[in-house]
PDB file with SEQRES, HELIX, SHEET and CRYST1 records, atoms N, CA, C and O in Angstrom:
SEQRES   1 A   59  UNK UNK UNK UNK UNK UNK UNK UNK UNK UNK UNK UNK UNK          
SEQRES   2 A   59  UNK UNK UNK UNK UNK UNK UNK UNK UNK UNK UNK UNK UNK          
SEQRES   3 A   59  UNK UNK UNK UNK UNK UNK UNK UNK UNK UNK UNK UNK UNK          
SEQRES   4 A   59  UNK UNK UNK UNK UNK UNK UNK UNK UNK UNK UNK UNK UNK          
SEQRES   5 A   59  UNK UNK UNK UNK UNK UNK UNK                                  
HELIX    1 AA1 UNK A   45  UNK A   48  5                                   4    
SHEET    1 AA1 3 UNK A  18  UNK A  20  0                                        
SHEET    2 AA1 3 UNK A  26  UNK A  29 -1                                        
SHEET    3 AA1 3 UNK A  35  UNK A  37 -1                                        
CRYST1    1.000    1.000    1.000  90.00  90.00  90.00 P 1           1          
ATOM      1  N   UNK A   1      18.682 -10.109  17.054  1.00  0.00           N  
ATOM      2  CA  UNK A   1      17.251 -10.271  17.210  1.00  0.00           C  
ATOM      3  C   UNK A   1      16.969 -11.694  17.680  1.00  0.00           C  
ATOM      4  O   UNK A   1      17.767 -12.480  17.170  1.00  0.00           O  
ATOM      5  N   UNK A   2      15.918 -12.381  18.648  1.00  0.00           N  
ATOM      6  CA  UNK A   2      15.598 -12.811  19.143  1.00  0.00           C  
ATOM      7  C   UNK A   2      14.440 -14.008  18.073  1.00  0.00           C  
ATOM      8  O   UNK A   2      13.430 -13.588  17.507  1.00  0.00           O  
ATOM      9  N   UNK A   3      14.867 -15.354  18.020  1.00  0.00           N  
ATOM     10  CA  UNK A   3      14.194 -15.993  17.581  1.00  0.00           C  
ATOM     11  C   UNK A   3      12.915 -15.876  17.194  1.00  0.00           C  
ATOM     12  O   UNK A   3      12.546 -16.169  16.057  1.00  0.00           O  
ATOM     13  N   UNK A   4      12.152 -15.444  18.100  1.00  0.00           N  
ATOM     14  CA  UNK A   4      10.618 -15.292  18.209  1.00  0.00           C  
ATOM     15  C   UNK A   4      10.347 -13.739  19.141  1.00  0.00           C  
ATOM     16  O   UNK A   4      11.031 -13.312  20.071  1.00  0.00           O  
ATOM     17  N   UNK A   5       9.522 -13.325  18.722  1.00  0.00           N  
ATOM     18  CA  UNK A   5       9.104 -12.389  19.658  1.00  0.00           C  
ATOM     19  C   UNK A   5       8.108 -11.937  20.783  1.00  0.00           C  
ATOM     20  O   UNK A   5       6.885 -11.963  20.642  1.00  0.00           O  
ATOM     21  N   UNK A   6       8.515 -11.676  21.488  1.00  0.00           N  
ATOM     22  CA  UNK A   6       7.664 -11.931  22.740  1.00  0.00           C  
ATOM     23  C   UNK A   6       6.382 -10.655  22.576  1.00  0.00           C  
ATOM     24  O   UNK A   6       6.387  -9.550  22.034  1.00  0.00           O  
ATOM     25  N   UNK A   7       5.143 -11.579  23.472  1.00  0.00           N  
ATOM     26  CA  UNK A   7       3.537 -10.369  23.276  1.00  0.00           C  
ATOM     27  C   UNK A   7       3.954  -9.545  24.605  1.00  0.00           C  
ATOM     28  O   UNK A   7       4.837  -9.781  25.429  1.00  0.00           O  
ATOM     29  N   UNK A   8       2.955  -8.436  24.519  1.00  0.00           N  
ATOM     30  CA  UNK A   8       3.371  -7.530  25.867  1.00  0.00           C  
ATOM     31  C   UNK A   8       2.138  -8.121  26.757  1.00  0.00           C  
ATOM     32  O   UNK A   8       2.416  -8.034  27.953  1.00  0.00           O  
ATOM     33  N   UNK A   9       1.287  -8.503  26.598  1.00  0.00           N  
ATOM     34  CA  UNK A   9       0.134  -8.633  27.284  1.00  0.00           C  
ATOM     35  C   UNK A   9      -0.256  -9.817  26.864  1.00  0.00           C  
ATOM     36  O   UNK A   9       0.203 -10.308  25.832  1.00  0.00           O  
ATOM     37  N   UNK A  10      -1.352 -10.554  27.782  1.00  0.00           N  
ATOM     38  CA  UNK A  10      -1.643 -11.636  27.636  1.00  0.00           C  
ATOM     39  C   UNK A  10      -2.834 -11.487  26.914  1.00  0.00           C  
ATOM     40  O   UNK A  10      -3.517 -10.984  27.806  1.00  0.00           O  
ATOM     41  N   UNK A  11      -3.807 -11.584  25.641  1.00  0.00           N  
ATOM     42  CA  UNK A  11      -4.809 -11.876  25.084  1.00  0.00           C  
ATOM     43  C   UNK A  11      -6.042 -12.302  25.501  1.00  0.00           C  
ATOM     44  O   UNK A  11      -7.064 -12.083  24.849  1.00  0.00           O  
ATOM     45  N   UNK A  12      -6.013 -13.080  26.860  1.00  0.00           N  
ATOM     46  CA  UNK A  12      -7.351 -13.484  27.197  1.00  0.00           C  
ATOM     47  C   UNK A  12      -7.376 -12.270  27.937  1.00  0.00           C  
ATOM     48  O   UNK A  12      -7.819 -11.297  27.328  1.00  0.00           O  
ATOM     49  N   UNK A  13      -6.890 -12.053  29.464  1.00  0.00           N  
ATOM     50  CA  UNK A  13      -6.935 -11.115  30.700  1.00  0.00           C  
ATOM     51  C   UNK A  13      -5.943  -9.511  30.368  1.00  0.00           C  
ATOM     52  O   UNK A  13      -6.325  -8.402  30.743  1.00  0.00           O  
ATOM     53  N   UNK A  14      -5.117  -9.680  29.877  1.00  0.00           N  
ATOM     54  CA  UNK A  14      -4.782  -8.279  29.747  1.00  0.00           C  
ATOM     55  C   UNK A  14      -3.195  -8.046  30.262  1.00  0.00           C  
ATOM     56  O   UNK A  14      -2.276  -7.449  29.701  1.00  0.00           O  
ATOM     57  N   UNK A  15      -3.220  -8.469  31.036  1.00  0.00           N  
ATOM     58  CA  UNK A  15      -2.176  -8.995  32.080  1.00  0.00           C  
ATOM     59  C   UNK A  15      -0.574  -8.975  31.530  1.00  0.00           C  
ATOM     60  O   UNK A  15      -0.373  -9.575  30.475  1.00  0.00           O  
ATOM     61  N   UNK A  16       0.367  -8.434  32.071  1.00  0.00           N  
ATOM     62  CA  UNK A  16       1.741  -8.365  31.551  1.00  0.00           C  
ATOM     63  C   UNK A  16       2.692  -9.641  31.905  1.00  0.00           C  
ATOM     64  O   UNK A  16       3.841  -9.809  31.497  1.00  0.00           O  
ATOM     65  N   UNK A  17       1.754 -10.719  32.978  1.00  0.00           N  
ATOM     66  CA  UNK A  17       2.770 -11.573  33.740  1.00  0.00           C  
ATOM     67  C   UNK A  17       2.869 -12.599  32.729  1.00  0.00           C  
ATOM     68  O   UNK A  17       2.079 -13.529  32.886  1.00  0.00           O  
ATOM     69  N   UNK A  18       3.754 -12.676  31.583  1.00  0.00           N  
ATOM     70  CA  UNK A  18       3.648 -14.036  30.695  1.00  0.00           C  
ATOM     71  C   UNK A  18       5.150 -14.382  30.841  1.00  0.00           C  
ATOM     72  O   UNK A  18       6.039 -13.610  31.197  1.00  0.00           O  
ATOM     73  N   UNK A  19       5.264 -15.665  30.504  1.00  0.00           N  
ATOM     74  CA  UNK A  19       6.803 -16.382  30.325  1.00  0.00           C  
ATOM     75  C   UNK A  19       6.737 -17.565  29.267  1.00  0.00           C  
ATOM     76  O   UNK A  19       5.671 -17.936  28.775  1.00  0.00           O  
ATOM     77  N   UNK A  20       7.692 -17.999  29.030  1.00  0.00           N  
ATOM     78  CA  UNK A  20       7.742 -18.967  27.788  1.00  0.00           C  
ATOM     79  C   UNK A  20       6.959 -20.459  28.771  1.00  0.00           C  
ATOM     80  O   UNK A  20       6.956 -20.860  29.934  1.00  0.00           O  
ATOM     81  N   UNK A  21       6.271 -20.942  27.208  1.00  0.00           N  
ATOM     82  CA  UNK A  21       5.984 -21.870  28.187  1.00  0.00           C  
ATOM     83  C   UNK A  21       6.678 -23.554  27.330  1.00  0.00           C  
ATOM     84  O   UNK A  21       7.539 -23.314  26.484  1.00  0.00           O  
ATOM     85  N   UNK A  22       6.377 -24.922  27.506  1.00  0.00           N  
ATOM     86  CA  UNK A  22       6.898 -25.323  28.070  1.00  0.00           C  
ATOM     87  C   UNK A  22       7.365 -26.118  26.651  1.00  0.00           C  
ATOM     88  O   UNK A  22       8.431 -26.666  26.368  1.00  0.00           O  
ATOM     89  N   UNK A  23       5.625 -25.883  25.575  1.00  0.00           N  
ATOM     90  CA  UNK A  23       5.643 -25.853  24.315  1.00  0.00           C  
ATOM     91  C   UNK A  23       6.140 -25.121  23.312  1.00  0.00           C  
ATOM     92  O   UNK A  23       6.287 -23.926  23.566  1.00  0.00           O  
ATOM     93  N   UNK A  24       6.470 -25.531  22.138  1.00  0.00           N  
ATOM     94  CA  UNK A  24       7.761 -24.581  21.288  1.00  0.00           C  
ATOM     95  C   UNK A  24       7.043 -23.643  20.499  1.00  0.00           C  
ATOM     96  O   UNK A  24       6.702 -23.873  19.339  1.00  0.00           O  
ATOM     97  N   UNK A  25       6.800 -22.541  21.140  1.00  0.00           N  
ATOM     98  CA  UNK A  25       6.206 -21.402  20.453  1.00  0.00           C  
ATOM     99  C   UNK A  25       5.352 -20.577  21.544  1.00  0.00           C  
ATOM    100  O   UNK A  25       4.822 -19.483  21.352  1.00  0.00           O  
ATOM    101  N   UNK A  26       5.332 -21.403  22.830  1.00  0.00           N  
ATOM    102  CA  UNK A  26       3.888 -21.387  23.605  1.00  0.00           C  
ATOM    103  C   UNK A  26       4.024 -20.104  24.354  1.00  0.00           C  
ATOM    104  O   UNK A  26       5.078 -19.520  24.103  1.00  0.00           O  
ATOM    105  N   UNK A  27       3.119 -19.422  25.337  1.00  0.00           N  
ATOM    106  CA  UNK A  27       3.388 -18.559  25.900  1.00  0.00           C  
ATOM    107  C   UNK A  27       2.256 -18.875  27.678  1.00  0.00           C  
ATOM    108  O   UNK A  27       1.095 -19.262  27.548  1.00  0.00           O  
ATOM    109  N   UNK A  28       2.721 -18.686  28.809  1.00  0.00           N  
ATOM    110  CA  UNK A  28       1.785 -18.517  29.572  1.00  0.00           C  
ATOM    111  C   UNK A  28       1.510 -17.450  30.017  1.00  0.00           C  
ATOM    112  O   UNK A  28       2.295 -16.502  29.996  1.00  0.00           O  
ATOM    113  N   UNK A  29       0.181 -17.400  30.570  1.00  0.00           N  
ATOM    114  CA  UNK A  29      -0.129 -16.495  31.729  1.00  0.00           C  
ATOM    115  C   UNK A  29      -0.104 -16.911  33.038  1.00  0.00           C  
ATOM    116  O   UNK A  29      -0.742 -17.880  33.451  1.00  0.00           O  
ATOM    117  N   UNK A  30       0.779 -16.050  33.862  1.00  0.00           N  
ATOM    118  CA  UNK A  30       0.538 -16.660  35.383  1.00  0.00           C  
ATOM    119  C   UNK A  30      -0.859 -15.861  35.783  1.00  0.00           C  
ATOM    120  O   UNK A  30      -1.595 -16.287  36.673  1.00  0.00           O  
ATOM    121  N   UNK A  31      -1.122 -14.742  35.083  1.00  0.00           N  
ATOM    122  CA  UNK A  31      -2.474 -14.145  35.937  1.00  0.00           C  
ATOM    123  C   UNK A  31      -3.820 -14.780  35.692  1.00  0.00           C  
ATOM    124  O   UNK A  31      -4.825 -14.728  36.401  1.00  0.00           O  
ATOM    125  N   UNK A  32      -3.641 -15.356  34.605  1.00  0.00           N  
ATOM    126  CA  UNK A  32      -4.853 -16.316  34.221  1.00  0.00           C  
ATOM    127  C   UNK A  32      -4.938 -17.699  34.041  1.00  0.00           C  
ATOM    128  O   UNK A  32      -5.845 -18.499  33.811  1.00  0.00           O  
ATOM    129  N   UNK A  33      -3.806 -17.743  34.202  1.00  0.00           N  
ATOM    130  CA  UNK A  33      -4.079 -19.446  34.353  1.00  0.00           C  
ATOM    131  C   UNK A  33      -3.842 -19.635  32.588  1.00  0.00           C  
ATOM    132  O   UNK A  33      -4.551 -20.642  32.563  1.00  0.00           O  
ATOM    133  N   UNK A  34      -3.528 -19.516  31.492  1.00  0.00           N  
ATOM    134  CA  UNK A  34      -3.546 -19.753  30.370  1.00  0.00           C  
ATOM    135  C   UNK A  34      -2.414 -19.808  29.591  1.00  0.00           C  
ATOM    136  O   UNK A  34      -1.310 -19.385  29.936  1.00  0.00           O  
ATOM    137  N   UNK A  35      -2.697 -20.351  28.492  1.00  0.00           N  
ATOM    138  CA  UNK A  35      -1.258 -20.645  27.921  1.00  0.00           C  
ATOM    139  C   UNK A  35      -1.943 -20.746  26.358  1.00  0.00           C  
ATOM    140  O   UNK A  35      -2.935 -21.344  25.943  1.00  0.00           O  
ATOM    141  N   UNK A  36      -0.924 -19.866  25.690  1.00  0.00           N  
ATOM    142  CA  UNK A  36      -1.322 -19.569  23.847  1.00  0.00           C  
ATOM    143  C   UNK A  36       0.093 -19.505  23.363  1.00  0.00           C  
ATOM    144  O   UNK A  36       1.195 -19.435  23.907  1.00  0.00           O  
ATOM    145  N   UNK A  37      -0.509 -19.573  21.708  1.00  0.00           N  
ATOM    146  CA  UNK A  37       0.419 -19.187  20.805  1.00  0.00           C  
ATOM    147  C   UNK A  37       0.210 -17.984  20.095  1.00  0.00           C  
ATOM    148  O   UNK A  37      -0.876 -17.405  20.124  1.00  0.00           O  
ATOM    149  N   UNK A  38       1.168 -17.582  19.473  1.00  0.00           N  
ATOM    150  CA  UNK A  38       0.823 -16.239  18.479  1.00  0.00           C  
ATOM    151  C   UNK A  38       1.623 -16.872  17.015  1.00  0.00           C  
ATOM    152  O   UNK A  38       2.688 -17.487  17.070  1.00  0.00           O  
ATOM    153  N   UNK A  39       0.947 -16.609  15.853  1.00  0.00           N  
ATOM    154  CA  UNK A  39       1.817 -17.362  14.776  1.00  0.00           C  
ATOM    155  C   UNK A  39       1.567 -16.118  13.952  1.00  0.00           C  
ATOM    156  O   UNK A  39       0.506 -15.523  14.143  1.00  0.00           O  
ATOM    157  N   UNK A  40       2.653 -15.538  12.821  1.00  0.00           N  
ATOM    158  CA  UNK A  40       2.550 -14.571  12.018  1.00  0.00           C  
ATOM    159  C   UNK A  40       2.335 -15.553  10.918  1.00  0.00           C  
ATOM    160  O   UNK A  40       3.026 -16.563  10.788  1.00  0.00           O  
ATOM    161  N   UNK A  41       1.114 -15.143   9.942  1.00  0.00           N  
ATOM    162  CA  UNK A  41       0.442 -15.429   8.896  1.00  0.00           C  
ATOM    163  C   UNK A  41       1.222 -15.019   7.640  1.00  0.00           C  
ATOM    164  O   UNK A  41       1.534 -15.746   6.697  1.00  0.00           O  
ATOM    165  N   UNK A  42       1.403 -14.093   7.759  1.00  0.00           N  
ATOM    166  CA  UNK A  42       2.084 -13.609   6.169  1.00  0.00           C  
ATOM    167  C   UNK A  42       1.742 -11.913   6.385  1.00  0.00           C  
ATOM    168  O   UNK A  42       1.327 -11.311   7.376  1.00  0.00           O  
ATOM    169  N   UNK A  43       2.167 -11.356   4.778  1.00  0.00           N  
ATOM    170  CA  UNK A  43       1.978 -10.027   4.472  1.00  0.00           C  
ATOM    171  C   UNK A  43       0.567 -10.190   3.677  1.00  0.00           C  
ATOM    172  O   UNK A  43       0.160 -11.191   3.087  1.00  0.00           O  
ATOM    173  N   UNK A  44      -0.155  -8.745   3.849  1.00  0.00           N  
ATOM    174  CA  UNK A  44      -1.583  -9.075   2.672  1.00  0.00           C  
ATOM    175  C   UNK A  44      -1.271  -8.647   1.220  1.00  0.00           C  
ATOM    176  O   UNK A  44      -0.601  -7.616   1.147  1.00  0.00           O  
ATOM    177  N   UNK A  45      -1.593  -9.183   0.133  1.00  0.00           N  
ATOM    178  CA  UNK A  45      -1.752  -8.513  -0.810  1.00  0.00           C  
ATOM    179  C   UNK A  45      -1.696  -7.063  -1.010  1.00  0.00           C  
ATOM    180  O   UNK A  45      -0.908  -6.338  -1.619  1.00  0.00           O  
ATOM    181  N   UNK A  46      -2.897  -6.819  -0.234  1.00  0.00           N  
ATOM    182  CA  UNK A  46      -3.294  -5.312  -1.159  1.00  0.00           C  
ATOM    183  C   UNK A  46      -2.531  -4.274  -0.151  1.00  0.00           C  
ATOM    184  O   UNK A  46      -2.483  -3.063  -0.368  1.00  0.00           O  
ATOM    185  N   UNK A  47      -1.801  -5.067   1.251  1.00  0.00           N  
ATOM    186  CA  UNK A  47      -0.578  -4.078   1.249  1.00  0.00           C  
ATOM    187  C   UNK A  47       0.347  -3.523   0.037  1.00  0.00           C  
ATOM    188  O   UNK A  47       0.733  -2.354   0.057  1.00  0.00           O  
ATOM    189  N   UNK A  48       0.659  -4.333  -0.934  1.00  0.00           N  
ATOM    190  CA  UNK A  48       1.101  -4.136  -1.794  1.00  0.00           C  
ATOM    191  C   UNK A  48       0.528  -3.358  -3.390  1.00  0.00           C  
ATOM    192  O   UNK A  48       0.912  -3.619  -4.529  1.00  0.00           O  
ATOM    193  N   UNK A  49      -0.314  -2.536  -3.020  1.00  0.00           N  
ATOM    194  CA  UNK A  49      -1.125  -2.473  -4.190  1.00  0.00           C  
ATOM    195  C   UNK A  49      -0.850  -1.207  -4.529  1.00  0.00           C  
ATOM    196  O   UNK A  49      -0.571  -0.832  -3.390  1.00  0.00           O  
ATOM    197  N   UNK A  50      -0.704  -0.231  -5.199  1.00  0.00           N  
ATOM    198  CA  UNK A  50      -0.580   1.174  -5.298  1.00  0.00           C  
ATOM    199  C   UNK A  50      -2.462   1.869  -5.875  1.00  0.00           C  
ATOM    200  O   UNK A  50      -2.527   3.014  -6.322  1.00  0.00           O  
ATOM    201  N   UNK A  51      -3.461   1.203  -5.786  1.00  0.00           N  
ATOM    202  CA  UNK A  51      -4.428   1.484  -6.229  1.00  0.00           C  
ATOM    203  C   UNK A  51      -5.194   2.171  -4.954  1.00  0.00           C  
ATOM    204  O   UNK A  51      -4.942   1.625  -3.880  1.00  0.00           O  
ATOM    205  N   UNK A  52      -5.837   2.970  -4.922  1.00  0.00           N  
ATOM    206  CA  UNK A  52      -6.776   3.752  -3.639  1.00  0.00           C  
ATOM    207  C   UNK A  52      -7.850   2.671  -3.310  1.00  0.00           C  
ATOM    208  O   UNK A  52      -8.647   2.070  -4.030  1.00  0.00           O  
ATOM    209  N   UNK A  53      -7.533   2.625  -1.644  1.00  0.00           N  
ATOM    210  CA  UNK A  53      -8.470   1.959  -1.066  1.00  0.00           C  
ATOM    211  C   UNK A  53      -9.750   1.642  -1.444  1.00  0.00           C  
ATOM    212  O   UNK A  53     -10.196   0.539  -1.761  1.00  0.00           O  
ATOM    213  N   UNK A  54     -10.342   2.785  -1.379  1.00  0.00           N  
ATOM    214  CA  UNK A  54     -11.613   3.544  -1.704  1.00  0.00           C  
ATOM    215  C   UNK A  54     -12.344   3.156  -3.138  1.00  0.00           C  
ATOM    216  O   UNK A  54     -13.531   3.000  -3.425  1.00  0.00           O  
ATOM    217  N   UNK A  55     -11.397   3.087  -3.741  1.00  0.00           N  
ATOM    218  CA  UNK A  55     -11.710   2.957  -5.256  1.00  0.00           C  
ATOM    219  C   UNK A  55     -12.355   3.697  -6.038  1.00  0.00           C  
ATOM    220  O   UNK A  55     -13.297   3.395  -6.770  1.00  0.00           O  
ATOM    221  N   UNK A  56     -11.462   5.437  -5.772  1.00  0.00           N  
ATOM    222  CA  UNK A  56     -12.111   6.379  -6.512  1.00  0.00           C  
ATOM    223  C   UNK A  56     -11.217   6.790  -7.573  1.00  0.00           C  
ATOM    224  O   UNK A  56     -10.146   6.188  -7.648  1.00  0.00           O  
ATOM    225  N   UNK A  57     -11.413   7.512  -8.228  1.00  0.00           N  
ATOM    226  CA  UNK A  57     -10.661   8.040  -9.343  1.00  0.00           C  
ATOM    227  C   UNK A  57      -9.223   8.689  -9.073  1.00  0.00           C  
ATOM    228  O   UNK A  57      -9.310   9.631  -8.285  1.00  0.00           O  
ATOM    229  N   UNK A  58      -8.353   8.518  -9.373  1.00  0.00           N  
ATOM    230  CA  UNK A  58      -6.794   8.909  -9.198  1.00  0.00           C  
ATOM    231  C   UNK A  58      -6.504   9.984  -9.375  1.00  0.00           C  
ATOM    232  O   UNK A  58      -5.856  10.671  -8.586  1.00  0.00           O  
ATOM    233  N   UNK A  59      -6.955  10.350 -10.508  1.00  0.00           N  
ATOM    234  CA  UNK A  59      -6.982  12.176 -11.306  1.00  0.00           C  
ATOM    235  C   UNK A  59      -7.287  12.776 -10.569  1.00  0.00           C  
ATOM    236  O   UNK A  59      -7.403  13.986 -10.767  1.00  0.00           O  
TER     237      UNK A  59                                                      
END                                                                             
């Protein structure tokens, strides 16, 4: 597996033409002229929760 993982599309325009860019994490777009990052945050909590969304009765 690959250090980091690459986006399929570019976020501003839509666009598939991206390549690494020049910054350590960075990504460009050649179709738009732009250049981003993507950073993974974490897992959520209440992924972890076994309680109903909803918060109705279990029974």
């Amino acid at each position: 597996m690959s250090e980091r993982a690459a986006p399929f599309y570019c976020p501003y325009c839509g666009d598939e033409d991206l390549h690494p860019g020049e910054a350590h994490g960075a990504w460009e777009c050649r179709a738009c002229n732009r250049a981003f990052q993507l950073k993974f945050l974490g897992l959520l909590a209440r992924g972890l929760s076994t309680a109903p969304l909803d918060g109705g009765d279990t029974t």
